[in-house]
C-alpha positions as CSV (number, residue, x, y, z in Angstrom):
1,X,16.7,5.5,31.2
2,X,14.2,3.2,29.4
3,X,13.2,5.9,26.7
4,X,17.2,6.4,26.1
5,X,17.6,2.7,25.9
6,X,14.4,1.9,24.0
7,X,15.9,5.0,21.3
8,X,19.0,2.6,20.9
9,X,17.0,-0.5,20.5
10,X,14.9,1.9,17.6
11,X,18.6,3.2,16.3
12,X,19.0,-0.3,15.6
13,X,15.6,-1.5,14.1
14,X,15.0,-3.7,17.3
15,X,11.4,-1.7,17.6
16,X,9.6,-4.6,19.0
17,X,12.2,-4.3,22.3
18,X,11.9,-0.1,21.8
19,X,8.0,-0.6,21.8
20,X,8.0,-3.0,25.0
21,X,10.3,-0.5,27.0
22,X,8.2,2.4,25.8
23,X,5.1,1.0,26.8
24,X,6.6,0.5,30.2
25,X,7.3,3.9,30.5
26,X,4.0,5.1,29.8
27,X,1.7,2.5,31.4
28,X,1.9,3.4,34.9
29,X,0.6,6.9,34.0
30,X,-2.0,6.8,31.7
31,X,-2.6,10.7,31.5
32,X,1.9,11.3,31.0
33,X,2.2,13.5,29.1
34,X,6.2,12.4,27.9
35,X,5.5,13.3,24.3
36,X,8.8,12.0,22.5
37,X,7.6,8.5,24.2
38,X,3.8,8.6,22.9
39,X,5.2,9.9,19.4
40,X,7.3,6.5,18.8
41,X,5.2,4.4,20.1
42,X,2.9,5.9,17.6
43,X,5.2,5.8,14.5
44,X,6.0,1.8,15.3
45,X,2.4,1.0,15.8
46,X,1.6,2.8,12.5
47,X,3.8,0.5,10.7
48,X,2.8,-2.3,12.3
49,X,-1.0,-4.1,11.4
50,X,-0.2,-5.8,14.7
51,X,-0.5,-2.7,16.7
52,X,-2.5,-0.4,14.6
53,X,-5.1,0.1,16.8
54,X,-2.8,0.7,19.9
55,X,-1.5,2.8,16.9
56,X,-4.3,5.1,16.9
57,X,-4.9,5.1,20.7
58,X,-1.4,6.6,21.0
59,X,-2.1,9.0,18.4
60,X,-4.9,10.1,20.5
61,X,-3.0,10.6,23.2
62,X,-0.4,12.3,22.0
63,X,-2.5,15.2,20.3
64,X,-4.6,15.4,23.5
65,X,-1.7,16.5,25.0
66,X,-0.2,18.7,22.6
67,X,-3.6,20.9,22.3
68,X,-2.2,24.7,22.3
69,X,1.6,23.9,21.9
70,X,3.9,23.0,18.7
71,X,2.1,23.1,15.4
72,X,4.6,21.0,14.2
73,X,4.7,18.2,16.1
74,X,0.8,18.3,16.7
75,X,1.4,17.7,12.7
76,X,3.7,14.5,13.2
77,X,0.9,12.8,15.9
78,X,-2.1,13.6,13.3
79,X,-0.1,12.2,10.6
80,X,1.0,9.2,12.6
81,X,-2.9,9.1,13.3
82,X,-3.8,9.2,10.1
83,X,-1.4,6.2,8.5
84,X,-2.9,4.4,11.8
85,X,-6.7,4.7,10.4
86,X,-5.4,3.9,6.9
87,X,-3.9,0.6,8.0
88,X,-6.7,-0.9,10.2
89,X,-9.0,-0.1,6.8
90,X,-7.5,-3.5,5.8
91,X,-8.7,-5.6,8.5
92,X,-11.7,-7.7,8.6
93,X,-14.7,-4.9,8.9
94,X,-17.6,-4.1,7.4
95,X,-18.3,-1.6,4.5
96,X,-19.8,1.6,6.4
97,X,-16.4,1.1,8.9
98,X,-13.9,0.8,6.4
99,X,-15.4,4.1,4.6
100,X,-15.3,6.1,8.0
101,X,-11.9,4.7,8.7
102,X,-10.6,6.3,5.5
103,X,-12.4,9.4,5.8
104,X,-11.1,9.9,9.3
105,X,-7.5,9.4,8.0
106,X,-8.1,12.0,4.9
107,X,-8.9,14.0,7.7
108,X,-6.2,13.5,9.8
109,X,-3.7,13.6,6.9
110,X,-4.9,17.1,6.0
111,X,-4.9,18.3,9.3
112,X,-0.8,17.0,9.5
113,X,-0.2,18.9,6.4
114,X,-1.9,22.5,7.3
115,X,-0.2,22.2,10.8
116,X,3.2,21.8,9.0
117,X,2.7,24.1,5.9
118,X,2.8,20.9,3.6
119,X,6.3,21.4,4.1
120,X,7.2,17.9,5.8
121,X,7.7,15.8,2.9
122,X,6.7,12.5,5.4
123,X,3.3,14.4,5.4
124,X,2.9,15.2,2.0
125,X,3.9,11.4,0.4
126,X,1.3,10.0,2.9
127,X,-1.4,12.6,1.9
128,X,-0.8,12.1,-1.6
129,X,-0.9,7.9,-0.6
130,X,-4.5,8.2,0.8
131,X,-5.9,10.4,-2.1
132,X,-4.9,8.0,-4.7
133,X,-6.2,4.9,-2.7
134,X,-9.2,6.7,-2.4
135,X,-9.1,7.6,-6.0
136,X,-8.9,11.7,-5.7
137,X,-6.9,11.3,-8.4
138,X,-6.6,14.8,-9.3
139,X,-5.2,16.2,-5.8
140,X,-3.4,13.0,-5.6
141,X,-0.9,14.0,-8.3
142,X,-0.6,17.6,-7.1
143,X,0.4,16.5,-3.9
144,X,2.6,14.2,-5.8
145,X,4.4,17.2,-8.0
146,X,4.7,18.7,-4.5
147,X,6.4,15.6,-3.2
148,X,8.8,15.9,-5.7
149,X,9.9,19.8,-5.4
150,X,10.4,19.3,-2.0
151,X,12.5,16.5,-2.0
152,X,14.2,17.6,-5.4
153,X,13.7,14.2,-7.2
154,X,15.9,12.5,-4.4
155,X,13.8,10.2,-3.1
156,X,12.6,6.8,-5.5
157,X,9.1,6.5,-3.5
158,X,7.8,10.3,-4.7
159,X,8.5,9.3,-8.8
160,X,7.5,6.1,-8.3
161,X,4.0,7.0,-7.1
162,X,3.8,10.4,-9.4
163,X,4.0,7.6,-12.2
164,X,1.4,5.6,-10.3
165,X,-0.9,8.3,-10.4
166,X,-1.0,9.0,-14.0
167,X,-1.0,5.3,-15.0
168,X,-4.3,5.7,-13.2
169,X,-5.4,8.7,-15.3
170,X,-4.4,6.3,-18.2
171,X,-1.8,9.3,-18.8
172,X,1.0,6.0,-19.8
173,X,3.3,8.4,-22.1
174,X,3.9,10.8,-19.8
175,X,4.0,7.7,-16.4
176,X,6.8,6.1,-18.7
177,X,8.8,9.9,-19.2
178,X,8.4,10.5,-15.5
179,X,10.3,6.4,-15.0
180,X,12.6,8.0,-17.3
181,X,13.7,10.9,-15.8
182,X,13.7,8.9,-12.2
183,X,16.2,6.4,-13.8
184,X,18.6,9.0,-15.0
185,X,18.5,10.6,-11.0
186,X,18.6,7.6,-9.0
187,X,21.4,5.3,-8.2
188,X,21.7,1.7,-10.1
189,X,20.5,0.3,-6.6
190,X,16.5,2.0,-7.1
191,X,16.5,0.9,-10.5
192,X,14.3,-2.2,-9.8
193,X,10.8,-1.1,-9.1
194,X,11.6,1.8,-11.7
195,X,12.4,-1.0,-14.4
196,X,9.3,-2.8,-13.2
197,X,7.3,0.0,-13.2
198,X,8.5,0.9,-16.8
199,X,8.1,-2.5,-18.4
200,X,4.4,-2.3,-17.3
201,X,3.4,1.2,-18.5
202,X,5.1,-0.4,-22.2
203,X,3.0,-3.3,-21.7
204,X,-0.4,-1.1,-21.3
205,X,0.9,0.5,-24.4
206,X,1.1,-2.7,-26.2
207,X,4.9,-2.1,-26.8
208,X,5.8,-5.7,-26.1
209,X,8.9,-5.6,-27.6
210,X,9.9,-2.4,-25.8
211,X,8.5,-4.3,-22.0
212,X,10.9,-7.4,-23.1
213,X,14.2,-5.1,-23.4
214,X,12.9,-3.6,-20.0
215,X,12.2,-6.6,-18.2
216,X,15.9,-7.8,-19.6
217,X,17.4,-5.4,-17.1
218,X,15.6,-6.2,-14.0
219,X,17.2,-8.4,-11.1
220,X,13.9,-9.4,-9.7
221,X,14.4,-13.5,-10.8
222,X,12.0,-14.9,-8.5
223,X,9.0,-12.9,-9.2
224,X,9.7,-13.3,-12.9
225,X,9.9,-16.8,-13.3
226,X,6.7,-17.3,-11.1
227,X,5.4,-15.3,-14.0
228,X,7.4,-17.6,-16.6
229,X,5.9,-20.6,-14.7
230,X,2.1,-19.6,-15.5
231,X,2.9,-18.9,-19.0
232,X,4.4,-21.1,-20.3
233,X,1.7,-23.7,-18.7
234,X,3.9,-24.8,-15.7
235,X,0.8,-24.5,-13.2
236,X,1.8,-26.8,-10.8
237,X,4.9,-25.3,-10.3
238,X,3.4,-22.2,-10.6
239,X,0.7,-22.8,-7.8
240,X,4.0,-23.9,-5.5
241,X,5.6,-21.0,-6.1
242,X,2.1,-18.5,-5.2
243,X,1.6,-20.7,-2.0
244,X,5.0,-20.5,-1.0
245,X,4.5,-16.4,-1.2
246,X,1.4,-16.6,1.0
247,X,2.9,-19.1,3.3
248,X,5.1,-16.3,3.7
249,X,2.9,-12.9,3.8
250,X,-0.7,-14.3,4.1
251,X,-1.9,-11.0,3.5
252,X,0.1,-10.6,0.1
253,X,-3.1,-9.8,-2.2
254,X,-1.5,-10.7,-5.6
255,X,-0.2,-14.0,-4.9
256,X,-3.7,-14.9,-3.3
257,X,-5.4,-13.5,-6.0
258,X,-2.8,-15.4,-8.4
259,X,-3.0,-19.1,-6.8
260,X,-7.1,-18.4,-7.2
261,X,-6.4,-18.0,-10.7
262,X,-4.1,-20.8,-10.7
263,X,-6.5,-23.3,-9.0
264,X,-9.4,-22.6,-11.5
265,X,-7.2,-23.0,-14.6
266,X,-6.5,-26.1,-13.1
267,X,-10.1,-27.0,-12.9
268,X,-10.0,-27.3,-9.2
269,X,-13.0,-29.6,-8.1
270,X,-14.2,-27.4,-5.6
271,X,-14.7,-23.4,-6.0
272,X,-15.8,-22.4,-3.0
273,X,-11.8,-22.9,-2.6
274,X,-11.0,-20.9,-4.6
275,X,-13.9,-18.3,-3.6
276,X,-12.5,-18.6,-0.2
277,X,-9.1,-16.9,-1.5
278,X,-10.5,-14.1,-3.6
279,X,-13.4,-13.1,-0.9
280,X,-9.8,-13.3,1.1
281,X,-7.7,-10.6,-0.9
282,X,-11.2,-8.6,-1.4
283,X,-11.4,-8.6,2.6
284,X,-7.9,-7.5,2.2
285,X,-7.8,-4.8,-0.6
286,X,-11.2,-3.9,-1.9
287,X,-10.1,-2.3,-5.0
288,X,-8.5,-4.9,-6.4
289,X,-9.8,-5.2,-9.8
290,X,-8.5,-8.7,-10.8
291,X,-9.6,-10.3,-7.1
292,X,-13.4,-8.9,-8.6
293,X,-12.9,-9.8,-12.0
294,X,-11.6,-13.5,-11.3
295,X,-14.5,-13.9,-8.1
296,X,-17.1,-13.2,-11.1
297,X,-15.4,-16.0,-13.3
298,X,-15.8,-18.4,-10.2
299,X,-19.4,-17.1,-10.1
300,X,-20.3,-17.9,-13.5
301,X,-18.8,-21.1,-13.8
302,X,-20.9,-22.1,-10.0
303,X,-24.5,-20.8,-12.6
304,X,-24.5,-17.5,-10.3
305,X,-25.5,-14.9,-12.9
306,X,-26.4,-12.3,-10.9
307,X,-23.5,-12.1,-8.5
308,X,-21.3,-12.7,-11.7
309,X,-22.5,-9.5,-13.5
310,X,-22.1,-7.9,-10.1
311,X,-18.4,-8.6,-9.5
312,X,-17.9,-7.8,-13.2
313,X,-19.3,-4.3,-12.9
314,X,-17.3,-3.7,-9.6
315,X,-13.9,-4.9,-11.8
316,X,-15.0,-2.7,-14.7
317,X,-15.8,0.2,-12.8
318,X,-12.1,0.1,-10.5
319,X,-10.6,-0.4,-14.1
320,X,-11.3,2.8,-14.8
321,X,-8.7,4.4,-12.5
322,X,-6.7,1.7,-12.0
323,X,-2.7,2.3,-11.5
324,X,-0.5,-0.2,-13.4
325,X,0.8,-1.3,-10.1
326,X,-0.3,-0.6,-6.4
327,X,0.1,2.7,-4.6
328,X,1.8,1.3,-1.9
């Protein structure tokens, strides 16, 4: 009774109710072995940075129990695992963690993908995910041309990060054909983040004019006239309009990164405010090479040389294989 209720709640996106009532179910046995329970809870607490590590404690669990039985579902718990350990890398915790964390879900990942013949495309789009944010560039967009034979160019997410991956390469000719060929096969409704996408592999380019007629088509107003707001000099407004998106998502990395920049323009009397919300995004997303870039610019203007040149040579060195817009 509660796992068929909690599996309506789920049908209906309720999955804080499905989790409760599926917790219920398994916490009076801490050894059950009810396997379709431990698997959801495992796929909402991967999604969640709430209840990652319950996330990963499920996981456990449910591989524990499947030792010896379905090679395809013990594939589905070690991926579930393995987007678990990839989402608590982003929490407050220190270097030597955060690198064990992600090798842990490589590993994890992998396993997922041999137990299902990289055949489960869920699989294979996280796999590739975690090589690129870990810069393995090069099995990263294998994985990706995988992704995309196996779902046969239906779905937006495996073109979108193909293009990711070769804007990383620098490879911006053939990022902007694959944007391309994804807008001709998609419906009108995916054409957002594909326009988006496309405007910015112009702009690395330097086809301005090119990015203009692309940004023309895109319906994303409110992003775009935060960006309007900044240039043309607007940064009050601007700085409302960043604060408002962190209000929001505190842990939205751009728009802390942005109101930083913001605030310095603005020859804010005191950075170690605006330290406070770069060291913030870096906690949140250390390869951000704008968040080390702009921390270096608050360095030198505070006289701190050394840790300047050091922030500059992290940004440099992440520029190298940098996408044009975030994996995820």
């Amino acid at each position: 009774m509660y796992h068929t209720l909690a599996l309506c709640y789920h049908g209906e996106g309720c999955d804080f109710e499905a989790l409760n009532l599926w917790r219920n179910l398994l916490k009076p046995h801490e050894d059950s072995t009810f396997l379709p329970a431990l698997l959801f809870v495992s796929k909402i607490c991967a999604g969640s940075s709430e209840f990652v590590e319950e996330g990963i404690s499920f996981s456990h669990r449910a591989i524990e129990n499947l030792q010896g039985r379905c090679d395809q579902l013990i594939g589905v718990a070690q991926c579930m695992l393995g987007i678990s350990l990839s989402a608590s890398c982003g929490s407050a915790m220190i270097d030597n963690e955060r690198v064990e964390r992600q090798l842990e879900a490589l590993k994890s990942l992998e396993i997922a993908g041999r137990m299902t013949n990289m055949k489960d495309p869920v699989i294979v789009y996280h796999l590739c995910l975690e090589n690129a944010e870990q810069r393995k560039l090069d099995a990263a967009l294998h994985l990706a041309k995988s992704l995309l034979k196996l779902e046969a160019g239906s779905n937006i997410r495996g073109w979108i990060l193909l293009a990711r991956i070769l804007s990383a390469q620098k490879c911006f000719l053939d990022a902007e054909a694959i944007v391309n060929v994804a807008l001709d096969q998609t419906g009108m409704w995916d054409h957002g983040e594909l326009l988006r996408t496309k405007a910015k592999l112009q702009i690395a380019q330097c086809l301005v004019k090119e990015a203009i007629e692309t940004y023309s088509q895109l319906l994303a107003v409110l992003q775009v006239q935060r960006l309007l707001q900044e240039a043309r000099g607007n940064l009050q407004e601007a700085l409302e309009a960043y604060t408002l998106a962190v209000e929001v998502d505190p842990t939205h990395v751009p728009s802390l990164v942005s109101q930083a920049t913001v605030l310095r323009r603005m020859n804010c009397q005191s950075l170690a405010i605006v330290r406070t919300f770069l060291t913030g995004a870096l906690r949140l997303d250390r390869m951000n090479t704008s968040a080390w870039h702009n921390l270096g610019l608050v360095y030198k203007d505070g006289g701190s040389s050394l840790e300047a040149a050091e922030c500059f040579q992290a940004a440099a060195f992440l520029e190298e294989t940098e996408p044009i817009e975030p994996f995820r």
